[in-house]
C-alpha positions as CSV (number, residue, x, y, z in Angstrom):
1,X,26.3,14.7,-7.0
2,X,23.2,15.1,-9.2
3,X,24.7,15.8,-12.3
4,X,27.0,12.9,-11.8
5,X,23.8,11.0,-12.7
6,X,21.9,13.2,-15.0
7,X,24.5,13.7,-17.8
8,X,25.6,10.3,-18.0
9,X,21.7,9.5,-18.1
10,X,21.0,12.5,-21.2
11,X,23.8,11.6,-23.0
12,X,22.4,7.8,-23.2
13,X,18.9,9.2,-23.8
14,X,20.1,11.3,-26.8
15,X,22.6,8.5,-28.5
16,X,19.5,6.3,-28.1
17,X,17.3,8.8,-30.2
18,X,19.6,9.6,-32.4
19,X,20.8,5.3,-33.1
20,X,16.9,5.4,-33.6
21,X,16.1,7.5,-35.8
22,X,17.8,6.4,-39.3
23,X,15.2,3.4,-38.8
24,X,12.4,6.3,-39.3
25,X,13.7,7.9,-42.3
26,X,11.7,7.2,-45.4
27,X,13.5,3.9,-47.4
28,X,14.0,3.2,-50.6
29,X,11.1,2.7,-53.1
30,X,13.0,-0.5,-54.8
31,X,12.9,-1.8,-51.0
32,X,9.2,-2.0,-50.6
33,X,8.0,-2.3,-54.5
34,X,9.0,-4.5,-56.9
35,X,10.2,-2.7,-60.3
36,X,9.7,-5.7,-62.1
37,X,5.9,-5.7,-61.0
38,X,4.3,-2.6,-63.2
39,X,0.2,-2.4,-62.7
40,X,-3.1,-1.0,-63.8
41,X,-5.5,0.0,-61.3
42,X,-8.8,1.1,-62.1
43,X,-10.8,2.1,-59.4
44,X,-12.8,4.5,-57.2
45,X,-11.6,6.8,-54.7
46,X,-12.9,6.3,-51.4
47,X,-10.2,8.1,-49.1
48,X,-6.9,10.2,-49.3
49,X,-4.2,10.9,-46.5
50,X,-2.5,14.1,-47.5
51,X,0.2,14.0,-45.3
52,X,3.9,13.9,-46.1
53,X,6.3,12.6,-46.1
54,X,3.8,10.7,-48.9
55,X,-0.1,11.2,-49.7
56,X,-1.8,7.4,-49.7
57,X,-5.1,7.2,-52.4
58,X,-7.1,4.3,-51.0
59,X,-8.9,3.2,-54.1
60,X,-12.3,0.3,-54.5
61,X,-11.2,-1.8,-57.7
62,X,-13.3,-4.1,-58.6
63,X,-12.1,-7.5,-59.8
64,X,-12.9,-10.1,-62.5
65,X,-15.1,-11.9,-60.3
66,X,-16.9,-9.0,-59.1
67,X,-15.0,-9.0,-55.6
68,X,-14.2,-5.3,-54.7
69,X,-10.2,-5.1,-52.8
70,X,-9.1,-1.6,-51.2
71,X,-5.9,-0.7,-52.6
72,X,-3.4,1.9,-50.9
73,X,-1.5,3.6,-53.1
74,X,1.4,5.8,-51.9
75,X,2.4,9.2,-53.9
76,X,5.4,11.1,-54.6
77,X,5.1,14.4,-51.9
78,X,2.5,16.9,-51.7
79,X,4.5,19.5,-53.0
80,X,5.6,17.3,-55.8
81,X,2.5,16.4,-57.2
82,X,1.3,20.1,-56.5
83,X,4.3,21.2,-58.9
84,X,2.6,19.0,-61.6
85,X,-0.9,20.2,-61.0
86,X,-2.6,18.0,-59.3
87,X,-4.7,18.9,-56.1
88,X,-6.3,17.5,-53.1
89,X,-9.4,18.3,-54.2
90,X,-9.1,16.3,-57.1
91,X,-9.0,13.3,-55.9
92,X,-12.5,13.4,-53.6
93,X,-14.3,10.5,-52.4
94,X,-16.4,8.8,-55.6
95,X,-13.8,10.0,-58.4
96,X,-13.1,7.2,-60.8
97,X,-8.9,6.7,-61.7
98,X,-6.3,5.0,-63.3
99,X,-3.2,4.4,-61.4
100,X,-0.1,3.1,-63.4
101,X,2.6,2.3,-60.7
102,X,4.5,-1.1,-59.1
103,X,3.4,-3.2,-56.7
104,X,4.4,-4.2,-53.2
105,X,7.3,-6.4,-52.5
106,X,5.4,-8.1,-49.2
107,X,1.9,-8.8,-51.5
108,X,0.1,-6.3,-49.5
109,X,-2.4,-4.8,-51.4
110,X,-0.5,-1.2,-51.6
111,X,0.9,0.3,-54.8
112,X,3.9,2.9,-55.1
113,X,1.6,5.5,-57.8
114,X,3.8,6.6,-60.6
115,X,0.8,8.4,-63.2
116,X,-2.7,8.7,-62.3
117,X,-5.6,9.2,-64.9
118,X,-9.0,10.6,-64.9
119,X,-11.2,9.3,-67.1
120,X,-14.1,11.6,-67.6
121,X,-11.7,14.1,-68.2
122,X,-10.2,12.6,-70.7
123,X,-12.9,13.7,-73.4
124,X,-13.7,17.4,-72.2
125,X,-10.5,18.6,-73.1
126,X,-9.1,19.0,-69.7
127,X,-5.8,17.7,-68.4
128,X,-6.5,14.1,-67.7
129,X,-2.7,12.7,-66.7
130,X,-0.6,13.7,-63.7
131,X,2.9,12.4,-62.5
132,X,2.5,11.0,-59.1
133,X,6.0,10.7,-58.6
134,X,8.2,9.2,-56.4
């Protein structure tokens, strides 16, 4: 009599997850940014998530007026932007960057990163440009 009950109950339970799930899978980058919105952000780091399925940069950038707005910017994979070089350690808290990339579709203050920058590199010699990717 039990299992009467139970399988009927897992095998609901289990098409529910699995219905469920395709709405957790990552989505498309043209979904959430808009192409035909390219910007510059020049900033300071103040935090980084370095989690996958995508790293976030939060970055300070500091307007015209003076008025400072935390931008999140969302990265191609960790082992992506490892590939071209680029570390966690590189982007620490206080590091000053340029983030070429596209912004959000919804006006949010969040940015998909396509190339980041570092300026004080940029005159020693050392490599100055990495690929975020997406």
């Amino acid at each position: 009599m039990r299992m009467r009950t139970t399988l009927p109950i897992a095998a609901v339970c289990t098409a529910l997850v699995l219905a469920i799930e395709p709405v957790w899978a990552p989505h498309s980058m043209t979904a959430h940014f808009a192409l035909e919105k390219p910007l510059t952000l020049r900033g300071t780091v103040t935090r980084v998530v370095w989690t996958n399925p995508h790293p976030w940069i939060y970055l300070d950038v500091k307007g015209p007026d003076g008025h400072v707005d935390t931008w999140r910017i969302e990265t191609g994979t960790t082992g992506r932007m490892a590939r071209r070089g680029l570390k966690k350690t590189d982007l620490l808290p206080g590091v000053e960057i340029v983030v070429g990339g596209y912004a959000a579709r919804d006006g949010e203050l969040k940015a998909a990163g396509m190339i980041v920058t570092f300026p004080n590199r940029e005159a020693s010699g050392q490599e100055a440009s990495f690929a975020l990717g997406r």
